[in-house]
Backbone and ligand atoms as CSV (ligand in chain L), in Angstrom:
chain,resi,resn,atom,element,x,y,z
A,1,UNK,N,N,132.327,91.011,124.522
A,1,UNK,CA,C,130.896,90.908,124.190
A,1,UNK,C,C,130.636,91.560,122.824
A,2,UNK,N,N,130.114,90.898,122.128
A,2,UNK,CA,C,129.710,91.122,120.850
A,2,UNK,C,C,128.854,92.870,120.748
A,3,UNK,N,N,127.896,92.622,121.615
A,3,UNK,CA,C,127.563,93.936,121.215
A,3,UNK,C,C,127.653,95.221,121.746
A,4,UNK,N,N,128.684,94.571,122.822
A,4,UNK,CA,C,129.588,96.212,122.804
A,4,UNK,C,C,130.272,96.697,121.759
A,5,UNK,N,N,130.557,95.809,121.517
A,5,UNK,CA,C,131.682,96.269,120.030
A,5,UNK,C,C,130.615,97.244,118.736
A,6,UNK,N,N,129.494,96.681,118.636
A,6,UNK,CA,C,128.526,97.246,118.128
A,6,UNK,C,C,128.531,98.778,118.533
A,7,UNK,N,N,127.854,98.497,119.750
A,7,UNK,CA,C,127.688,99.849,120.347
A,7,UNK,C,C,129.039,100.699,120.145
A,8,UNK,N,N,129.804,100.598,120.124
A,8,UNK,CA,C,131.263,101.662,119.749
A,8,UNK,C,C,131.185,101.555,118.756
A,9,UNK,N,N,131.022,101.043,117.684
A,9,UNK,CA,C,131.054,101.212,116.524
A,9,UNK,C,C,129.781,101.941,116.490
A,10,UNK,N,N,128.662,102.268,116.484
A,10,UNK,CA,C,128.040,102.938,116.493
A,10,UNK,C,C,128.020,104.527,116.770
A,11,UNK,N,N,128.836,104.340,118.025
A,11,UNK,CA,C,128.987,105.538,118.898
A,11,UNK,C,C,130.119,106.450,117.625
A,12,UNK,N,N,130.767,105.675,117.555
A,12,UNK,CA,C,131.726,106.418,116.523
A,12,UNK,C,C,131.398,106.717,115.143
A,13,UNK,N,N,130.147,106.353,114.388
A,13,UNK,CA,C,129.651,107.050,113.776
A,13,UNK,C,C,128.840,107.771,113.911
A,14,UNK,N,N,127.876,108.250,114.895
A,14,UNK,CA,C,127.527,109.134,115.246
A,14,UNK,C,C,128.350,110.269,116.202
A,15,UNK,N,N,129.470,110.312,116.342
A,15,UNK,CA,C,130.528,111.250,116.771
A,15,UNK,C,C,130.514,111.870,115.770
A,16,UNK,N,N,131.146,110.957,114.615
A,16,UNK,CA,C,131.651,111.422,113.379
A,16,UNK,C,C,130.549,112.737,112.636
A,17,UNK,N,N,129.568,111.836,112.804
A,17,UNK,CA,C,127.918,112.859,111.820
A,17,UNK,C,C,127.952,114.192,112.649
A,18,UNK,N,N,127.732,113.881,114.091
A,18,UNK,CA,C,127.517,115.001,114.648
A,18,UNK,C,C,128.912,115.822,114.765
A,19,UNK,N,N,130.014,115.890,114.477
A,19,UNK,CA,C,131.101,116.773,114.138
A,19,UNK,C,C,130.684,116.900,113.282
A,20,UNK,N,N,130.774,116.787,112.130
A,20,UNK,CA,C,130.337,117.380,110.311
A,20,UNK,C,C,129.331,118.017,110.566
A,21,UNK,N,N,128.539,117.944,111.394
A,21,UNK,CA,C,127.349,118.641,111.274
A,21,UNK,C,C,127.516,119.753,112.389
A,22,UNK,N,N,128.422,120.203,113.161
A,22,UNK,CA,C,128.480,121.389,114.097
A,22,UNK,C,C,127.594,120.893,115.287
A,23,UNK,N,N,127.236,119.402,115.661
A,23,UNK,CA,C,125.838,119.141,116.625
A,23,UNK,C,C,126.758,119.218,118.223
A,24,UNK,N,N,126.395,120.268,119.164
A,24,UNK,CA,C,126.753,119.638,120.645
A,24,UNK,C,C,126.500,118.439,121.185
A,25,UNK,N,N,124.916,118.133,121.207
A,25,UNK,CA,C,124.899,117.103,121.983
A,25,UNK,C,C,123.777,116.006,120.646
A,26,UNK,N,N,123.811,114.459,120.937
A,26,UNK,CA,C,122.245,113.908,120.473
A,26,UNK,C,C,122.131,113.536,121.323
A,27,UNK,N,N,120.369,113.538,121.435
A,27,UNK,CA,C,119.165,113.426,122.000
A,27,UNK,C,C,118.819,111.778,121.886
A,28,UNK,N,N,118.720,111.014,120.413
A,28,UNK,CA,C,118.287,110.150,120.085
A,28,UNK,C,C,118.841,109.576,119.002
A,29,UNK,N,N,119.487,108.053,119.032
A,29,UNK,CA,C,119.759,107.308,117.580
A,29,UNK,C,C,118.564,106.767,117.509
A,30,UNK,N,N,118.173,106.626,115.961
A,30,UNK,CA,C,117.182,105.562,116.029
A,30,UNK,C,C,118.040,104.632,114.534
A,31,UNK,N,N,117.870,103.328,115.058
A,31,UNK,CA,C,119.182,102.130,114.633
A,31,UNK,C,C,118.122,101.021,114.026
A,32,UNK,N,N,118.172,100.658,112.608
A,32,UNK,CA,C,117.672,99.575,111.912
A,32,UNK,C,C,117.994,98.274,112.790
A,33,UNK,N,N,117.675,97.146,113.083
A,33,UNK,CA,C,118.520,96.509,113.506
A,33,UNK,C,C,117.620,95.142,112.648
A,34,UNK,N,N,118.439,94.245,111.651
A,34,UNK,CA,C,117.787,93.299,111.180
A,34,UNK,C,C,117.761,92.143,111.814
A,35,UNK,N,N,116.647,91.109,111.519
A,35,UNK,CA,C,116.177,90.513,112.475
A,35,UNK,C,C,117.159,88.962,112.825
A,36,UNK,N,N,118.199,88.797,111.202
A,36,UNK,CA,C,118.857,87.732,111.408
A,36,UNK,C,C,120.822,88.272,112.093
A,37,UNK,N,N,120.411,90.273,112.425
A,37,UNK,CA,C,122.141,90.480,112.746
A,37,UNK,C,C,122.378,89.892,113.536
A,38,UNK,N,N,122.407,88.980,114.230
A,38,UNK,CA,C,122.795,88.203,115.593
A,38,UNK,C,C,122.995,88.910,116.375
A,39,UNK,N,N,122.521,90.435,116.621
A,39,UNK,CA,C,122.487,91.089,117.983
A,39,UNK,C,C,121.100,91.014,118.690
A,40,UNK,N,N,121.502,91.280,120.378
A,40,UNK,CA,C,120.447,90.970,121.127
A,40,UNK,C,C,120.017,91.991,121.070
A,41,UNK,N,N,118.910,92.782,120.871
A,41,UNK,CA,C,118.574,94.100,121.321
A,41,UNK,C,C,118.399,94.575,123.155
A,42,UNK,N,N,118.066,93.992,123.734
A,42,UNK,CA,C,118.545,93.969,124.887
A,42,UNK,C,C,119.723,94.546,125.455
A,43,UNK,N,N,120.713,93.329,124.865
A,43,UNK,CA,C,121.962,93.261,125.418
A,43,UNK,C,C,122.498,94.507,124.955
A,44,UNK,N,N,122.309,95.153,123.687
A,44,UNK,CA,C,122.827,96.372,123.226
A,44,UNK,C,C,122.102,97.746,123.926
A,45,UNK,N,N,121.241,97.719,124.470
A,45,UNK,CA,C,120.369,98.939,124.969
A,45,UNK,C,C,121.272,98.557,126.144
A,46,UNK,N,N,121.506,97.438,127.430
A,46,UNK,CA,C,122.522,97.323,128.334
A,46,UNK,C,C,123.891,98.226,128.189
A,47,UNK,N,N,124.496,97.612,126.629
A,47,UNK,CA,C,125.282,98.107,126.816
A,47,UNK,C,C,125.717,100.178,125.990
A,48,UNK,N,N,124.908,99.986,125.479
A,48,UNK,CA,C,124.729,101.683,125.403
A,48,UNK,C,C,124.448,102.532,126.334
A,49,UNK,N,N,123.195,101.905,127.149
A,49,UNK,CA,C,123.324,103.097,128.788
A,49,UNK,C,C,124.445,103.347,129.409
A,50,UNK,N,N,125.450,102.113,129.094
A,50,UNK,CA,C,126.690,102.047,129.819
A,50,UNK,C,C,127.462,103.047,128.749
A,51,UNK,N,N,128.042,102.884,127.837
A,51,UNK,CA,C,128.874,103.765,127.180
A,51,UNK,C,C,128.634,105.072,126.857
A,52,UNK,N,N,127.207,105.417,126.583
A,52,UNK,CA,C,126.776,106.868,126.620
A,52,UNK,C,C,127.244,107.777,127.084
A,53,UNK,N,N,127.267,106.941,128.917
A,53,UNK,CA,C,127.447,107.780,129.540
A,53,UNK,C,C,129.006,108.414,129.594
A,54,UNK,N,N,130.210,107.840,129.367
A,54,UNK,CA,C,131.547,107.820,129.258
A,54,UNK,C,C,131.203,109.173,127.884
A,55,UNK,N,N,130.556,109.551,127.390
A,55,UNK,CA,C,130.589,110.061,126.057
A,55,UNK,C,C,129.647,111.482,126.250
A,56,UNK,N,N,130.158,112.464,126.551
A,56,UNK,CA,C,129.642,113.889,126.701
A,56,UNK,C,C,128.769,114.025,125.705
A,57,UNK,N,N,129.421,113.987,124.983
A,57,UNK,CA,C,127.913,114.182,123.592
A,57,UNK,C,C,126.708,113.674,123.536
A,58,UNK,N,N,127.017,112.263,124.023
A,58,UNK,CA,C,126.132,111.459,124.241
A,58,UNK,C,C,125.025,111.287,125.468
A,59,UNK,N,N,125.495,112.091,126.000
A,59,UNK,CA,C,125.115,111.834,127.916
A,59,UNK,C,C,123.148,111.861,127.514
A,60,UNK,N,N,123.124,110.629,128.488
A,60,UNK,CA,C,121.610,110.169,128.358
A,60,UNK,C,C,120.900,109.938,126.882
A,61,UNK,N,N,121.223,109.999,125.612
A,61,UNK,CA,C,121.260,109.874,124.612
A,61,UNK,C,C,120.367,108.236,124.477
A,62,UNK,N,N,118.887,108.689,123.903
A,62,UNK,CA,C,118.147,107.212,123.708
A,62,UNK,C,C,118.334,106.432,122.417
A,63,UNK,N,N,118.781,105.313,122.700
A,63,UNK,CA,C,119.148,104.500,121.486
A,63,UNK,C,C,117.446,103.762,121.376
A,64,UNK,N,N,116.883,104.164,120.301
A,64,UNK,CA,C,115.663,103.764,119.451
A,64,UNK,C,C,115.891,102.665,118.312
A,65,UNK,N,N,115.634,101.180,119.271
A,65,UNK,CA,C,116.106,100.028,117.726
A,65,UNK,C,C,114.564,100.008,116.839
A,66,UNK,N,N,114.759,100.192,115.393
A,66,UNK,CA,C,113.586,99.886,114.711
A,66,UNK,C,C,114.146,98.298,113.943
A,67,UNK,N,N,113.193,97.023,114.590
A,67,UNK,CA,C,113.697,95.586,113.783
A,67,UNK,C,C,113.366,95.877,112.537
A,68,UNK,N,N,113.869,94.715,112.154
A,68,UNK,CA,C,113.878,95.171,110.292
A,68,UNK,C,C,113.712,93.406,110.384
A,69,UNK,N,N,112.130,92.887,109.839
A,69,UNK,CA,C,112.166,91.540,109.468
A,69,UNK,C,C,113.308,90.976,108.158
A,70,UNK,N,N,113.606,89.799,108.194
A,70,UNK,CA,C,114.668,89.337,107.616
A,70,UNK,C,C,113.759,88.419,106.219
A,71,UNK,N,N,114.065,88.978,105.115
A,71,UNK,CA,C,113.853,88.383,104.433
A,71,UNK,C,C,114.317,87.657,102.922
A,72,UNK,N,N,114.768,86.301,102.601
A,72,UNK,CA,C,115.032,86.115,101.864
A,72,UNK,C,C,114.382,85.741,100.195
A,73,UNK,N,N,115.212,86.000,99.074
A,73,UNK,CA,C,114.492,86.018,97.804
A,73,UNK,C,C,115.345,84.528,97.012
A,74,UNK,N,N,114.068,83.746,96.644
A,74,UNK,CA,C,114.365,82.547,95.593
A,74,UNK,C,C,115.006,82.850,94.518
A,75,UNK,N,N,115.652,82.309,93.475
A,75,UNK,CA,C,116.319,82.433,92.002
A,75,UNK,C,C,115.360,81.559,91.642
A,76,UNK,N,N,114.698,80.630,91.923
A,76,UNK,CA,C,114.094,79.635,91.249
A,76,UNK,C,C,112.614,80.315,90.767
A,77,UNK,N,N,111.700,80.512,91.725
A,77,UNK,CA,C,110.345,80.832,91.785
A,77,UNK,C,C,109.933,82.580,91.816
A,78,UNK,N,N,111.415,83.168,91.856
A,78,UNK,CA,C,111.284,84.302,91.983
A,78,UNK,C,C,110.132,85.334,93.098
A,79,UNK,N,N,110.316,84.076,94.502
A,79,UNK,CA,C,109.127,84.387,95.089
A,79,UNK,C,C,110.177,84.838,96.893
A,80,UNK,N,N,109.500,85.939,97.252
A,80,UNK,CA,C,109.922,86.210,98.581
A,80,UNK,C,C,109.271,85.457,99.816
A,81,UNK,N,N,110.774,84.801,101.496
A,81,UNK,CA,C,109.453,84.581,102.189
A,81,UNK,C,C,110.373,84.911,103.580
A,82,UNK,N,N,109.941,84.984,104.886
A,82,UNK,CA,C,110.361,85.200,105.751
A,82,UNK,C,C,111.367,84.213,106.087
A,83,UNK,N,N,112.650,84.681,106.376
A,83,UNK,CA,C,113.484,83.851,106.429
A,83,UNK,C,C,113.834,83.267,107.803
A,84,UNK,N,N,113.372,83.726,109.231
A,84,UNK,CA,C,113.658,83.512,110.516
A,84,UNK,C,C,112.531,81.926,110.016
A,85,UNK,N,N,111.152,82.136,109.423
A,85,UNK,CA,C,110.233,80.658,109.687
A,85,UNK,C,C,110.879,79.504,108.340
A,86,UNK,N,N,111.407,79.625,107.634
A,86,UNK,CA,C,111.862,79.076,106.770
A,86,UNK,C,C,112.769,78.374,106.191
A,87,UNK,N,N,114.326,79.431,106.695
A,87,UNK,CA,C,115.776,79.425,106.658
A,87,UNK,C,C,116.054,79.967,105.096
A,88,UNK,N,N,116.616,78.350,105.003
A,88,UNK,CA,C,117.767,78.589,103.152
A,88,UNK,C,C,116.566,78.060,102.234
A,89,UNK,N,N,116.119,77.222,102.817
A,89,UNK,CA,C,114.725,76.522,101.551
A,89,UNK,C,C,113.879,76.820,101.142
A,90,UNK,N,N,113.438,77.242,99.786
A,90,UNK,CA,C,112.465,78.568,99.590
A,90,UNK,C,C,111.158,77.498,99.768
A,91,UNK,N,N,109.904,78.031,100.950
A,91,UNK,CA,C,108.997,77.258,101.345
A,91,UNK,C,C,107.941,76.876,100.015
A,92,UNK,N,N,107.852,77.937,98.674
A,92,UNK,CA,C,106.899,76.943,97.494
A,92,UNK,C,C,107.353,76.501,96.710
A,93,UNK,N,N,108.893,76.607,96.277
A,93,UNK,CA,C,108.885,75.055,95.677
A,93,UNK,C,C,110.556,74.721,95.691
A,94,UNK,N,N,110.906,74.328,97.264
A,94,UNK,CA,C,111.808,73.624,97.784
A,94,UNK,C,C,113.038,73.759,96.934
A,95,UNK,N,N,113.694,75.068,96.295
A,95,UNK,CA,C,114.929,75.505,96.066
A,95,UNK,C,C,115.477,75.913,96.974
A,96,UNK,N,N,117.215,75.851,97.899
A,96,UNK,CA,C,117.381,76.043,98.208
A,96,UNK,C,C,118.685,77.622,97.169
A,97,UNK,N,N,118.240,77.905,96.048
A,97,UNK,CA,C,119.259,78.879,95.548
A,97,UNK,C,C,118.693,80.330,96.079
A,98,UNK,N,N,118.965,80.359,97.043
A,98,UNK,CA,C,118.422,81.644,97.903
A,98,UNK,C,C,119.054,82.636,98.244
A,99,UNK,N,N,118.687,83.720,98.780
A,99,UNK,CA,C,119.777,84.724,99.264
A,99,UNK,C,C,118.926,85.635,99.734
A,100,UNK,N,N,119.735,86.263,101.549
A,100,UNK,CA,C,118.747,87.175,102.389
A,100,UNK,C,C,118.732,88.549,101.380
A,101,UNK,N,N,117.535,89.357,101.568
A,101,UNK,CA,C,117.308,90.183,100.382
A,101,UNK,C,C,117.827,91.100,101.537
A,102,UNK,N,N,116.971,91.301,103.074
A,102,UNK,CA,C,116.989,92.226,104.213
A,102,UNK,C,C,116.972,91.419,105.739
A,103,UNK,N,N,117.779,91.911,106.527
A,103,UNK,CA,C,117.573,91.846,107.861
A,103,UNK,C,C,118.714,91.171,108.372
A,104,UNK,N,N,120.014,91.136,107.944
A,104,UNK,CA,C,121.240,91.663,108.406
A,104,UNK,C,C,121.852,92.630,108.801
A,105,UNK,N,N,120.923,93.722,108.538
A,105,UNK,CA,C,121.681,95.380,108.649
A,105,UNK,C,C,121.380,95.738,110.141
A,106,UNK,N,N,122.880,96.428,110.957
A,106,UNK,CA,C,122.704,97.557,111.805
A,106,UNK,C,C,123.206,98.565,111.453
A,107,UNK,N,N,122.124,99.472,111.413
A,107,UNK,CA,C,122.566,100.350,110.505
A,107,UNK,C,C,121.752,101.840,111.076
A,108,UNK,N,N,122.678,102.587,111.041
A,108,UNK,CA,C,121.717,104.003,111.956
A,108,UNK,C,C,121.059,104.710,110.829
A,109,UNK,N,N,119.652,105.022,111.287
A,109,UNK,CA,C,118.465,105.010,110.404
A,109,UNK,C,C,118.635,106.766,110.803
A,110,UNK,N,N,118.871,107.287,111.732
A,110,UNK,CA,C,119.122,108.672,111.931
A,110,UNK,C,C,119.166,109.463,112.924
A,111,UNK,N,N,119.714,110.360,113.321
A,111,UNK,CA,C,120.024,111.123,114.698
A,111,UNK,C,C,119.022,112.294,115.046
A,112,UNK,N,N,118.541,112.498,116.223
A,112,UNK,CA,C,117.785,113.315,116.836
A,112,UNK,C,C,118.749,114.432,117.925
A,113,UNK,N,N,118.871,115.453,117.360
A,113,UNK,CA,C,119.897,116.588,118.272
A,113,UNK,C,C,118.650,117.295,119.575
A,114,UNK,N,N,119.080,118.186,120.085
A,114,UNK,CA,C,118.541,118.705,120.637
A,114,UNK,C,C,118.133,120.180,120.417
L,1,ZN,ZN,ZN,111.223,79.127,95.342
């Protein structure tokens, strides 16, 4: 499952922070999650209750997703637009030379200790 793999990858950078930082336990991730990463948020809160718990540091530890709308920027019109209602085709004046500016990223926005 895709976003278990997430979730360990996650888990293991916040191991990592909280060693460098002397932390016993966190309390709270709170995790960017953009709106085109192809993760379910769901399915990842599923599977974090589950791995947390395997993880002392972690024990009961609330994973907080903040979405991050996805948005892509034109070369042509130099104009921004939401890319989930739109796609690749910039909607005012039908260039498709585009590219997502935001909302691919999972990315941990920051840790809450106790
Ligand atoms: Zn355009």
């Amino acid at each position: 499952m895709h976003e278990l793999g997430v979730v360990f990858y996650i888990i293991k950078d916040v191991k990592k922070v909280a060693e460098q930082n002397g932390v016993q336990h966190v309390s709270k991730v709170i995790l960017d999650l953009g709106e085109v990463s192809m993760v379910v948020p769901y399915q990842l809160q599923d599977c974090w209750k589950w791995a947390v718990q395997r993880e002392e540091m972690l024990s009961n530890c609330i994973l907080d997703i903040h979405p991050i709308p996805a948005v892509t920027f034109c070369e042509s019109c130099h104009q921004e637009y939401a890319t989930v209602t739109y796609g690749k085709i910039c909607p005012h004046c039908g260039s498709a030379d585009t590219y997502l500016v935001r909302g691919n990223e999972v990315e941990i926005h920051s840790i809450e200790v106790d």
